[in-house]
C-alpha positions as CSV (number, residue, x, y, z in Angstrom):
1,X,-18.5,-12.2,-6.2
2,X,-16.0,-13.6,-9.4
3,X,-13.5,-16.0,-8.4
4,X,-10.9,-13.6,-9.3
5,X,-9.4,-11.9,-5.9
6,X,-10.8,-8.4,-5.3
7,X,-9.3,-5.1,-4.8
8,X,-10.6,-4.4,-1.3
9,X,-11.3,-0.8,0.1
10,X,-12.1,-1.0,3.6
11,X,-14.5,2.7,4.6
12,X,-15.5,3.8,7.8
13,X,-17.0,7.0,6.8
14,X,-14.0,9.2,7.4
15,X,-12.3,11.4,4.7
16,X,-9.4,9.4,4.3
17,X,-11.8,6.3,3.5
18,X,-12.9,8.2,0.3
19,X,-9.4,9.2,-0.7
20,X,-8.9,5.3,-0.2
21,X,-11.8,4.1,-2.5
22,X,-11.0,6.9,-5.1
23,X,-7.7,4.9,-5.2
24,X,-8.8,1.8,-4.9
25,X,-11.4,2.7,-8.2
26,X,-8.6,3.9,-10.0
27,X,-6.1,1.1,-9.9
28,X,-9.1,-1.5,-10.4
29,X,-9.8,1.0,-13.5
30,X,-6.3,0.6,-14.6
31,X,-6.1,-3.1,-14.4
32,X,-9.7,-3.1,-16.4
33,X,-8.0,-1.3,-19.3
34,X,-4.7,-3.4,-19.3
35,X,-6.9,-6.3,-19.7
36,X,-6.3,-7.9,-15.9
37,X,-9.6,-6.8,-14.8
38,X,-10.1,-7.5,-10.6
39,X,-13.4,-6.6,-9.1
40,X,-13.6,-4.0,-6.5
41,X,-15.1,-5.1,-3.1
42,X,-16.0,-2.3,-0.9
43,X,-16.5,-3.2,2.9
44,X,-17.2,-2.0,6.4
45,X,-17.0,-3.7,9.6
46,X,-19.3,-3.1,12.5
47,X,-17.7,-4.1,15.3
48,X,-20.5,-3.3,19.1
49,X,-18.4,-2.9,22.1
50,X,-19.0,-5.8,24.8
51,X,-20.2,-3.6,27.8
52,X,-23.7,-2.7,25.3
53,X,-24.4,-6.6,25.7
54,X,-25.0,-5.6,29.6
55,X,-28.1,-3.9,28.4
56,X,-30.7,-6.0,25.7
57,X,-32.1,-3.3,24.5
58,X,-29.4,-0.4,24.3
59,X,-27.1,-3.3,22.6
60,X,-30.4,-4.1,20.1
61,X,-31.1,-0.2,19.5
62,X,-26.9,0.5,18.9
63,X,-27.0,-2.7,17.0
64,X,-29.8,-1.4,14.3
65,X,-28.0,2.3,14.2
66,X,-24.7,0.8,13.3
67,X,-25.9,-1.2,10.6
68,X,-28.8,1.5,9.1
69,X,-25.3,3.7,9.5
70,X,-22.6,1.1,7.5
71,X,-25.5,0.7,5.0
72,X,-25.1,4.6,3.9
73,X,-21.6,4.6,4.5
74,X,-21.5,1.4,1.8
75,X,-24.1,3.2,-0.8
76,X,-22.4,6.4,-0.7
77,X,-18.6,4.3,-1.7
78,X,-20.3,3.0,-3.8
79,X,-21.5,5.7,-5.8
80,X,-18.1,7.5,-5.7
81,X,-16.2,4.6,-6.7
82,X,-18.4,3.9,-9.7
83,X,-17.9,7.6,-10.6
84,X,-14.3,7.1,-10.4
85,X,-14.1,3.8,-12.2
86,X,-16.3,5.2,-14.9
87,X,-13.7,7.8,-15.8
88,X,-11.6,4.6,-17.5
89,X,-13.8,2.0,-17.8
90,X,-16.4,-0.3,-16.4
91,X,-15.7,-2.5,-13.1
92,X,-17.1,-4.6,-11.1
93,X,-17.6,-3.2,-7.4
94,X,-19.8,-5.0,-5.0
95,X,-20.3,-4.2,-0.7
96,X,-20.2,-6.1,2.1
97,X,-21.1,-5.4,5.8
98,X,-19.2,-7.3,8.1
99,X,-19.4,-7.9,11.9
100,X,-16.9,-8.3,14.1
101,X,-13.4,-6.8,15.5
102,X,-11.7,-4.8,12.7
103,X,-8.6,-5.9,12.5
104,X,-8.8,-9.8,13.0
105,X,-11.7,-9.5,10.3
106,X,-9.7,-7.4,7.6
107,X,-6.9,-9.9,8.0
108,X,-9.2,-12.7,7.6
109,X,-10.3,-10.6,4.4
110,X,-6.8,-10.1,3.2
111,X,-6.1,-14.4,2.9
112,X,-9.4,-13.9,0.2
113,X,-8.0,-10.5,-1.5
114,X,-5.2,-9.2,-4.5
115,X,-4.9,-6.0,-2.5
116,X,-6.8,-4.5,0.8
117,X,-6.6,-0.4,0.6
118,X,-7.7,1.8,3.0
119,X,-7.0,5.1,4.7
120,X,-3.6,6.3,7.0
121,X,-6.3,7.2,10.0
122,X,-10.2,6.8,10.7
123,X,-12.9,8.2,12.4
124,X,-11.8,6.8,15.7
125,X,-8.0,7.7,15.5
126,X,-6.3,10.1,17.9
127,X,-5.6,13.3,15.2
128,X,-2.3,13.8,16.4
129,X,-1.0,10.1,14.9
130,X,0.3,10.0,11.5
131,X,-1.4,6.2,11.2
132,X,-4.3,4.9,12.9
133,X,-4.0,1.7,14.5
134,X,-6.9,-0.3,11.8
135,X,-3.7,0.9,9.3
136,X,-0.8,-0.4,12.0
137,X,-2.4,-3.8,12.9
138,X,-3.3,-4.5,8.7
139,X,0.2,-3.5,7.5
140,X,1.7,-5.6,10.1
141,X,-0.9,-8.6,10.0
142,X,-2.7,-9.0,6.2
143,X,-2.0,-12.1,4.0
144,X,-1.8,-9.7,0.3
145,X,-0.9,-6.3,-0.1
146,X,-1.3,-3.7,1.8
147,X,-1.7,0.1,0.2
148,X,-2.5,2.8,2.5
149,X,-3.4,6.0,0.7
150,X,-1.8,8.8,2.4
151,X,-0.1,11.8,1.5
152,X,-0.8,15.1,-1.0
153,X,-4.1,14.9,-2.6
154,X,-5.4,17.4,-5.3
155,X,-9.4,18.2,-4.7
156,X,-9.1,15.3,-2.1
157,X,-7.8,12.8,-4.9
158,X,-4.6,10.7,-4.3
159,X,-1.8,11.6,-7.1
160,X,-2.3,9.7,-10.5
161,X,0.4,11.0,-12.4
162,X,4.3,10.2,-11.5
163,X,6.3,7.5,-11.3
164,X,5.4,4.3,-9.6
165,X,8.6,3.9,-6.9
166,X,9.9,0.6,-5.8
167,X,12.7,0.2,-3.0
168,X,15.1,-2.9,-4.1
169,X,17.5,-4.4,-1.6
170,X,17.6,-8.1,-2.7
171,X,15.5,-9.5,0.4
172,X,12.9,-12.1,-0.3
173,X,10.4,-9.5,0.6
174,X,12.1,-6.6,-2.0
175,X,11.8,-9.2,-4.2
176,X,8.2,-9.6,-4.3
177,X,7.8,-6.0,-4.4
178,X,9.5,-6.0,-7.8
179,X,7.1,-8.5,-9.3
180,X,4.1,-6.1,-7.6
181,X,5.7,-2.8,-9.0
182,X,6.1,-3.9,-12.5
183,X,2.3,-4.6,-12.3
184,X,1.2,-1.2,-11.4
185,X,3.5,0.5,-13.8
186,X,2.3,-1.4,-16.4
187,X,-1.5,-1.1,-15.4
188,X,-0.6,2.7,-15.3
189,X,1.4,3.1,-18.0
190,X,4.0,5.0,-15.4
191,X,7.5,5.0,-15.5
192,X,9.3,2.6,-12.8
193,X,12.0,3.8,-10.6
194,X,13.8,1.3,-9.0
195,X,15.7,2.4,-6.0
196,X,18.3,0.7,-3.9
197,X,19.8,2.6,-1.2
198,X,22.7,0.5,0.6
199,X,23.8,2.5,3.5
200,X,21.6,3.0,6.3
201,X,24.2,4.9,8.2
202,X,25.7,8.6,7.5
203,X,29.6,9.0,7.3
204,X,30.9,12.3,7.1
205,X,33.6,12.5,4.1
206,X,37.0,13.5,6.5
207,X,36.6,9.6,7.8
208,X,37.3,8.5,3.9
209,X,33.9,7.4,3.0
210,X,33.6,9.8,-0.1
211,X,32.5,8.5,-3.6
212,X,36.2,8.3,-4.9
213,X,36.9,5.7,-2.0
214,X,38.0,2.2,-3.5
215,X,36.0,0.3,-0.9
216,X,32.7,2.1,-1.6
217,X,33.3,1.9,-5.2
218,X,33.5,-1.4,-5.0
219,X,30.5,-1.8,-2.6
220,X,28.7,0.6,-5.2
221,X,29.2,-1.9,-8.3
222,X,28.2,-4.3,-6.0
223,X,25.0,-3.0,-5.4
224,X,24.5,-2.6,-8.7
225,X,24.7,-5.6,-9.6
226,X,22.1,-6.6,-6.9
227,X,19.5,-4.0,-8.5
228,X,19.8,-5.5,-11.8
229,X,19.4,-9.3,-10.7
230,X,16.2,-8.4,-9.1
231,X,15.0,-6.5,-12.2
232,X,16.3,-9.3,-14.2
233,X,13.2,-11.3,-15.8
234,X,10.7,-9.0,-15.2
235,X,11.9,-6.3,-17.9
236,X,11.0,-9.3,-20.3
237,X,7.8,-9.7,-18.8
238,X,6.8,-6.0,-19.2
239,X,8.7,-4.8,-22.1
240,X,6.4,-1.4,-22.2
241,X,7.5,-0.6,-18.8
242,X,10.3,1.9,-18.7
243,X,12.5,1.5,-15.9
244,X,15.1,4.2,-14.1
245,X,17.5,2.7,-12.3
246,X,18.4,4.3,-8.8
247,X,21.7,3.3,-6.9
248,X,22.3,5.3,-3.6
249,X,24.7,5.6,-0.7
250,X,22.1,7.4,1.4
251,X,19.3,6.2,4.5
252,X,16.6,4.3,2.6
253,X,13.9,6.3,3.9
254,X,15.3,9.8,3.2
255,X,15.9,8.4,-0.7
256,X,12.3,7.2,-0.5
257,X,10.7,9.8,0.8
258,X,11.8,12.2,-1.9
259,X,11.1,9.6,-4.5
260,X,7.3,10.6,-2.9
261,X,6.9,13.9,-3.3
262,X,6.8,13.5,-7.3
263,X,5.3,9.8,-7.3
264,X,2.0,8.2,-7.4
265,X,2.7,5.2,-5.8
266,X,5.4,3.7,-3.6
267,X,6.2,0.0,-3.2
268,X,8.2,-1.4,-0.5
269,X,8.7,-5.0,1.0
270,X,7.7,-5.8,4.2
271,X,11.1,-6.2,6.1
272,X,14.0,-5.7,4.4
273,X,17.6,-7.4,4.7
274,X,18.6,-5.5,7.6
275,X,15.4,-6.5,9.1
276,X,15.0,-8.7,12.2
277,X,13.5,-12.3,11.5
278,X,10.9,-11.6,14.3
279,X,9.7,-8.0,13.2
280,X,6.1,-7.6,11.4
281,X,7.5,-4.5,9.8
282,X,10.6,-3.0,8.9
283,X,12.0,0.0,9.4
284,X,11.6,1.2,6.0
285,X,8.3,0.5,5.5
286,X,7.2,1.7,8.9
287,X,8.6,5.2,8.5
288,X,7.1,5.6,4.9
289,X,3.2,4.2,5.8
290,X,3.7,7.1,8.5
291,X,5.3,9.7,6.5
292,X,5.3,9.4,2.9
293,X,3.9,12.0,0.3
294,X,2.6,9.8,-1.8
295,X,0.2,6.0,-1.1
296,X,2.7,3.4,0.1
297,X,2.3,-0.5,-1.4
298,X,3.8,-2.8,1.5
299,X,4.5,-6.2,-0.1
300,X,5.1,-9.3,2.1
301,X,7.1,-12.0,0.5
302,X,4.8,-15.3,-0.7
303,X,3.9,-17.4,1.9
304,X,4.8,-15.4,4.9
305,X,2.1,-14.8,7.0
């Protein structure tokens, strides 16, 4: 593999593994064409259960099946991904089996990747949850980026067209969002929406709280102001981004969520300013990996781990 960090695409065979690697082809497409190329590393993990090891030879027979299995489900993610890819341009895409427990190996993966990608739900998940728990523990856990491709497809294809949406509250984690968003605009020559929504609470208008208020004007340009510090510096960065500015008295994750039913992509720090310390996830960012219309980009501030 390049020294360059790969976009990573984690399949386990499932349909929303292939939705993930058409992603996952197109944004390493993208980056190709803006002249940033990253490589594209395709894996699967192969994890046996303990209780086979009771029995040599069941745990040697399951052993072979797995991997003859990941092998095909590698070769065939393969081929789609270069199929994908080849639409925009050439990229690199190499495989890798890996054994072990999923989630403690991805995250492993993730201190060695630019992105890992993968699917809302598995093979193995329960089909009543919105997100599997491969999806849950990665979100919560990974060292880069986390995008999990969920959401309206069109001839089981994730959204390409749209604007690439970015929520903005001025937390260390919104922050590196920003830097993230620009990127994909710009790779995708999309249009970036920058949202921030400061109210997290609904008032009804006969307590005072209605936009002619004093307080929530002021509270209003203040917020304002906050959107266009964190924007500040980047615009110079990628001048042929365009940028729509988005200020909102509203719940983050309603604003957001509409922002996804016309977007391609949305971006979203890990834990926002109203977020506990202790807390892998926000609230934000957990209600739009489960619900959103469109892939959702979790971003965790540099460093944090």
């Amino acid at each position: 593999m390049t020294e360059t960090q790969p976009i990573v695409v984690a399949v386990d065979g499932s349909d929303a593994a292939a939705t993930a690697v058409i992603w996952a082809a197109r944004a390493a497409a993208a980056r190709a064409a803006a002249a940033r190329a990253l490589p594209l590393h395709i894996v699967t993990v192969v994890h046996i259960p303990a209780f086979y090891y009771s029995e040599p030879y069941l745990a040697e027979s399951f052993h072979e099946e797995m991997k003859e299995t990941a092998r095909a489900r590698l070769d065939s993610a393969k081929v789609l991904a270069k199929r994908i890819a080849d639409e925009q341009g050439p990229v690199e895409i190499t495989t890798e089996q890996i054994e072990g427990k999923v989630v403690p190996t991805l995250v492993d993966l993730s201190n060695r990747a630019d992105t890992i990608v993968l699917g809302s739900r598995g093979l193995g998940e329960v089909k009543g949850l919105l997100v599997g728990s491969v999806t849950l523990g990665l979100a919560s856990h990974a060292h880069c980026p986390v995008a999990i491709v969920r959401g309206r497809t069109l001839d089981g294809a994730p959204p390409s067209d749209g604007p690439v949406v970015v929520g903005v509250d001025g937390s260390e984690a919104s922050v590196r969002a920003v830097e993230v968003a620009f990127a994909e605009a710009s790779a995708r020559k999309a249009t970036l929406v920058a949202v921030n929504v400061w109210s997290d609470v609904s008032v009804q208008p006969s307590l005072g709280a209605v936009p002619e208020d004093p307080q929530w004007s002021r509270i209003q340009t203040g917020e304002e102001v906050v959107l266009a510090e964190n924007l500040a510096g980047f615009q110079e960065r990628y001048p042929d981004v365009v940028v729509e500015r988005v200020v909102a008295r509203d719940r983050p994750v309603r604003v957001l969520s509409e922002y996804a039913e016309r977007a391609q992509l949305i971006v979203v720090g890990s834990r926002g300013r109203g977020g506990f310390k202790g807390l892998l996830l926000g609230s934000t960012s957990n209600a739009l990996m489960q619900t959103a219309d469109c892939p959702v980009l979790i971003v965790r501030p540099d460093g944090e781990k």
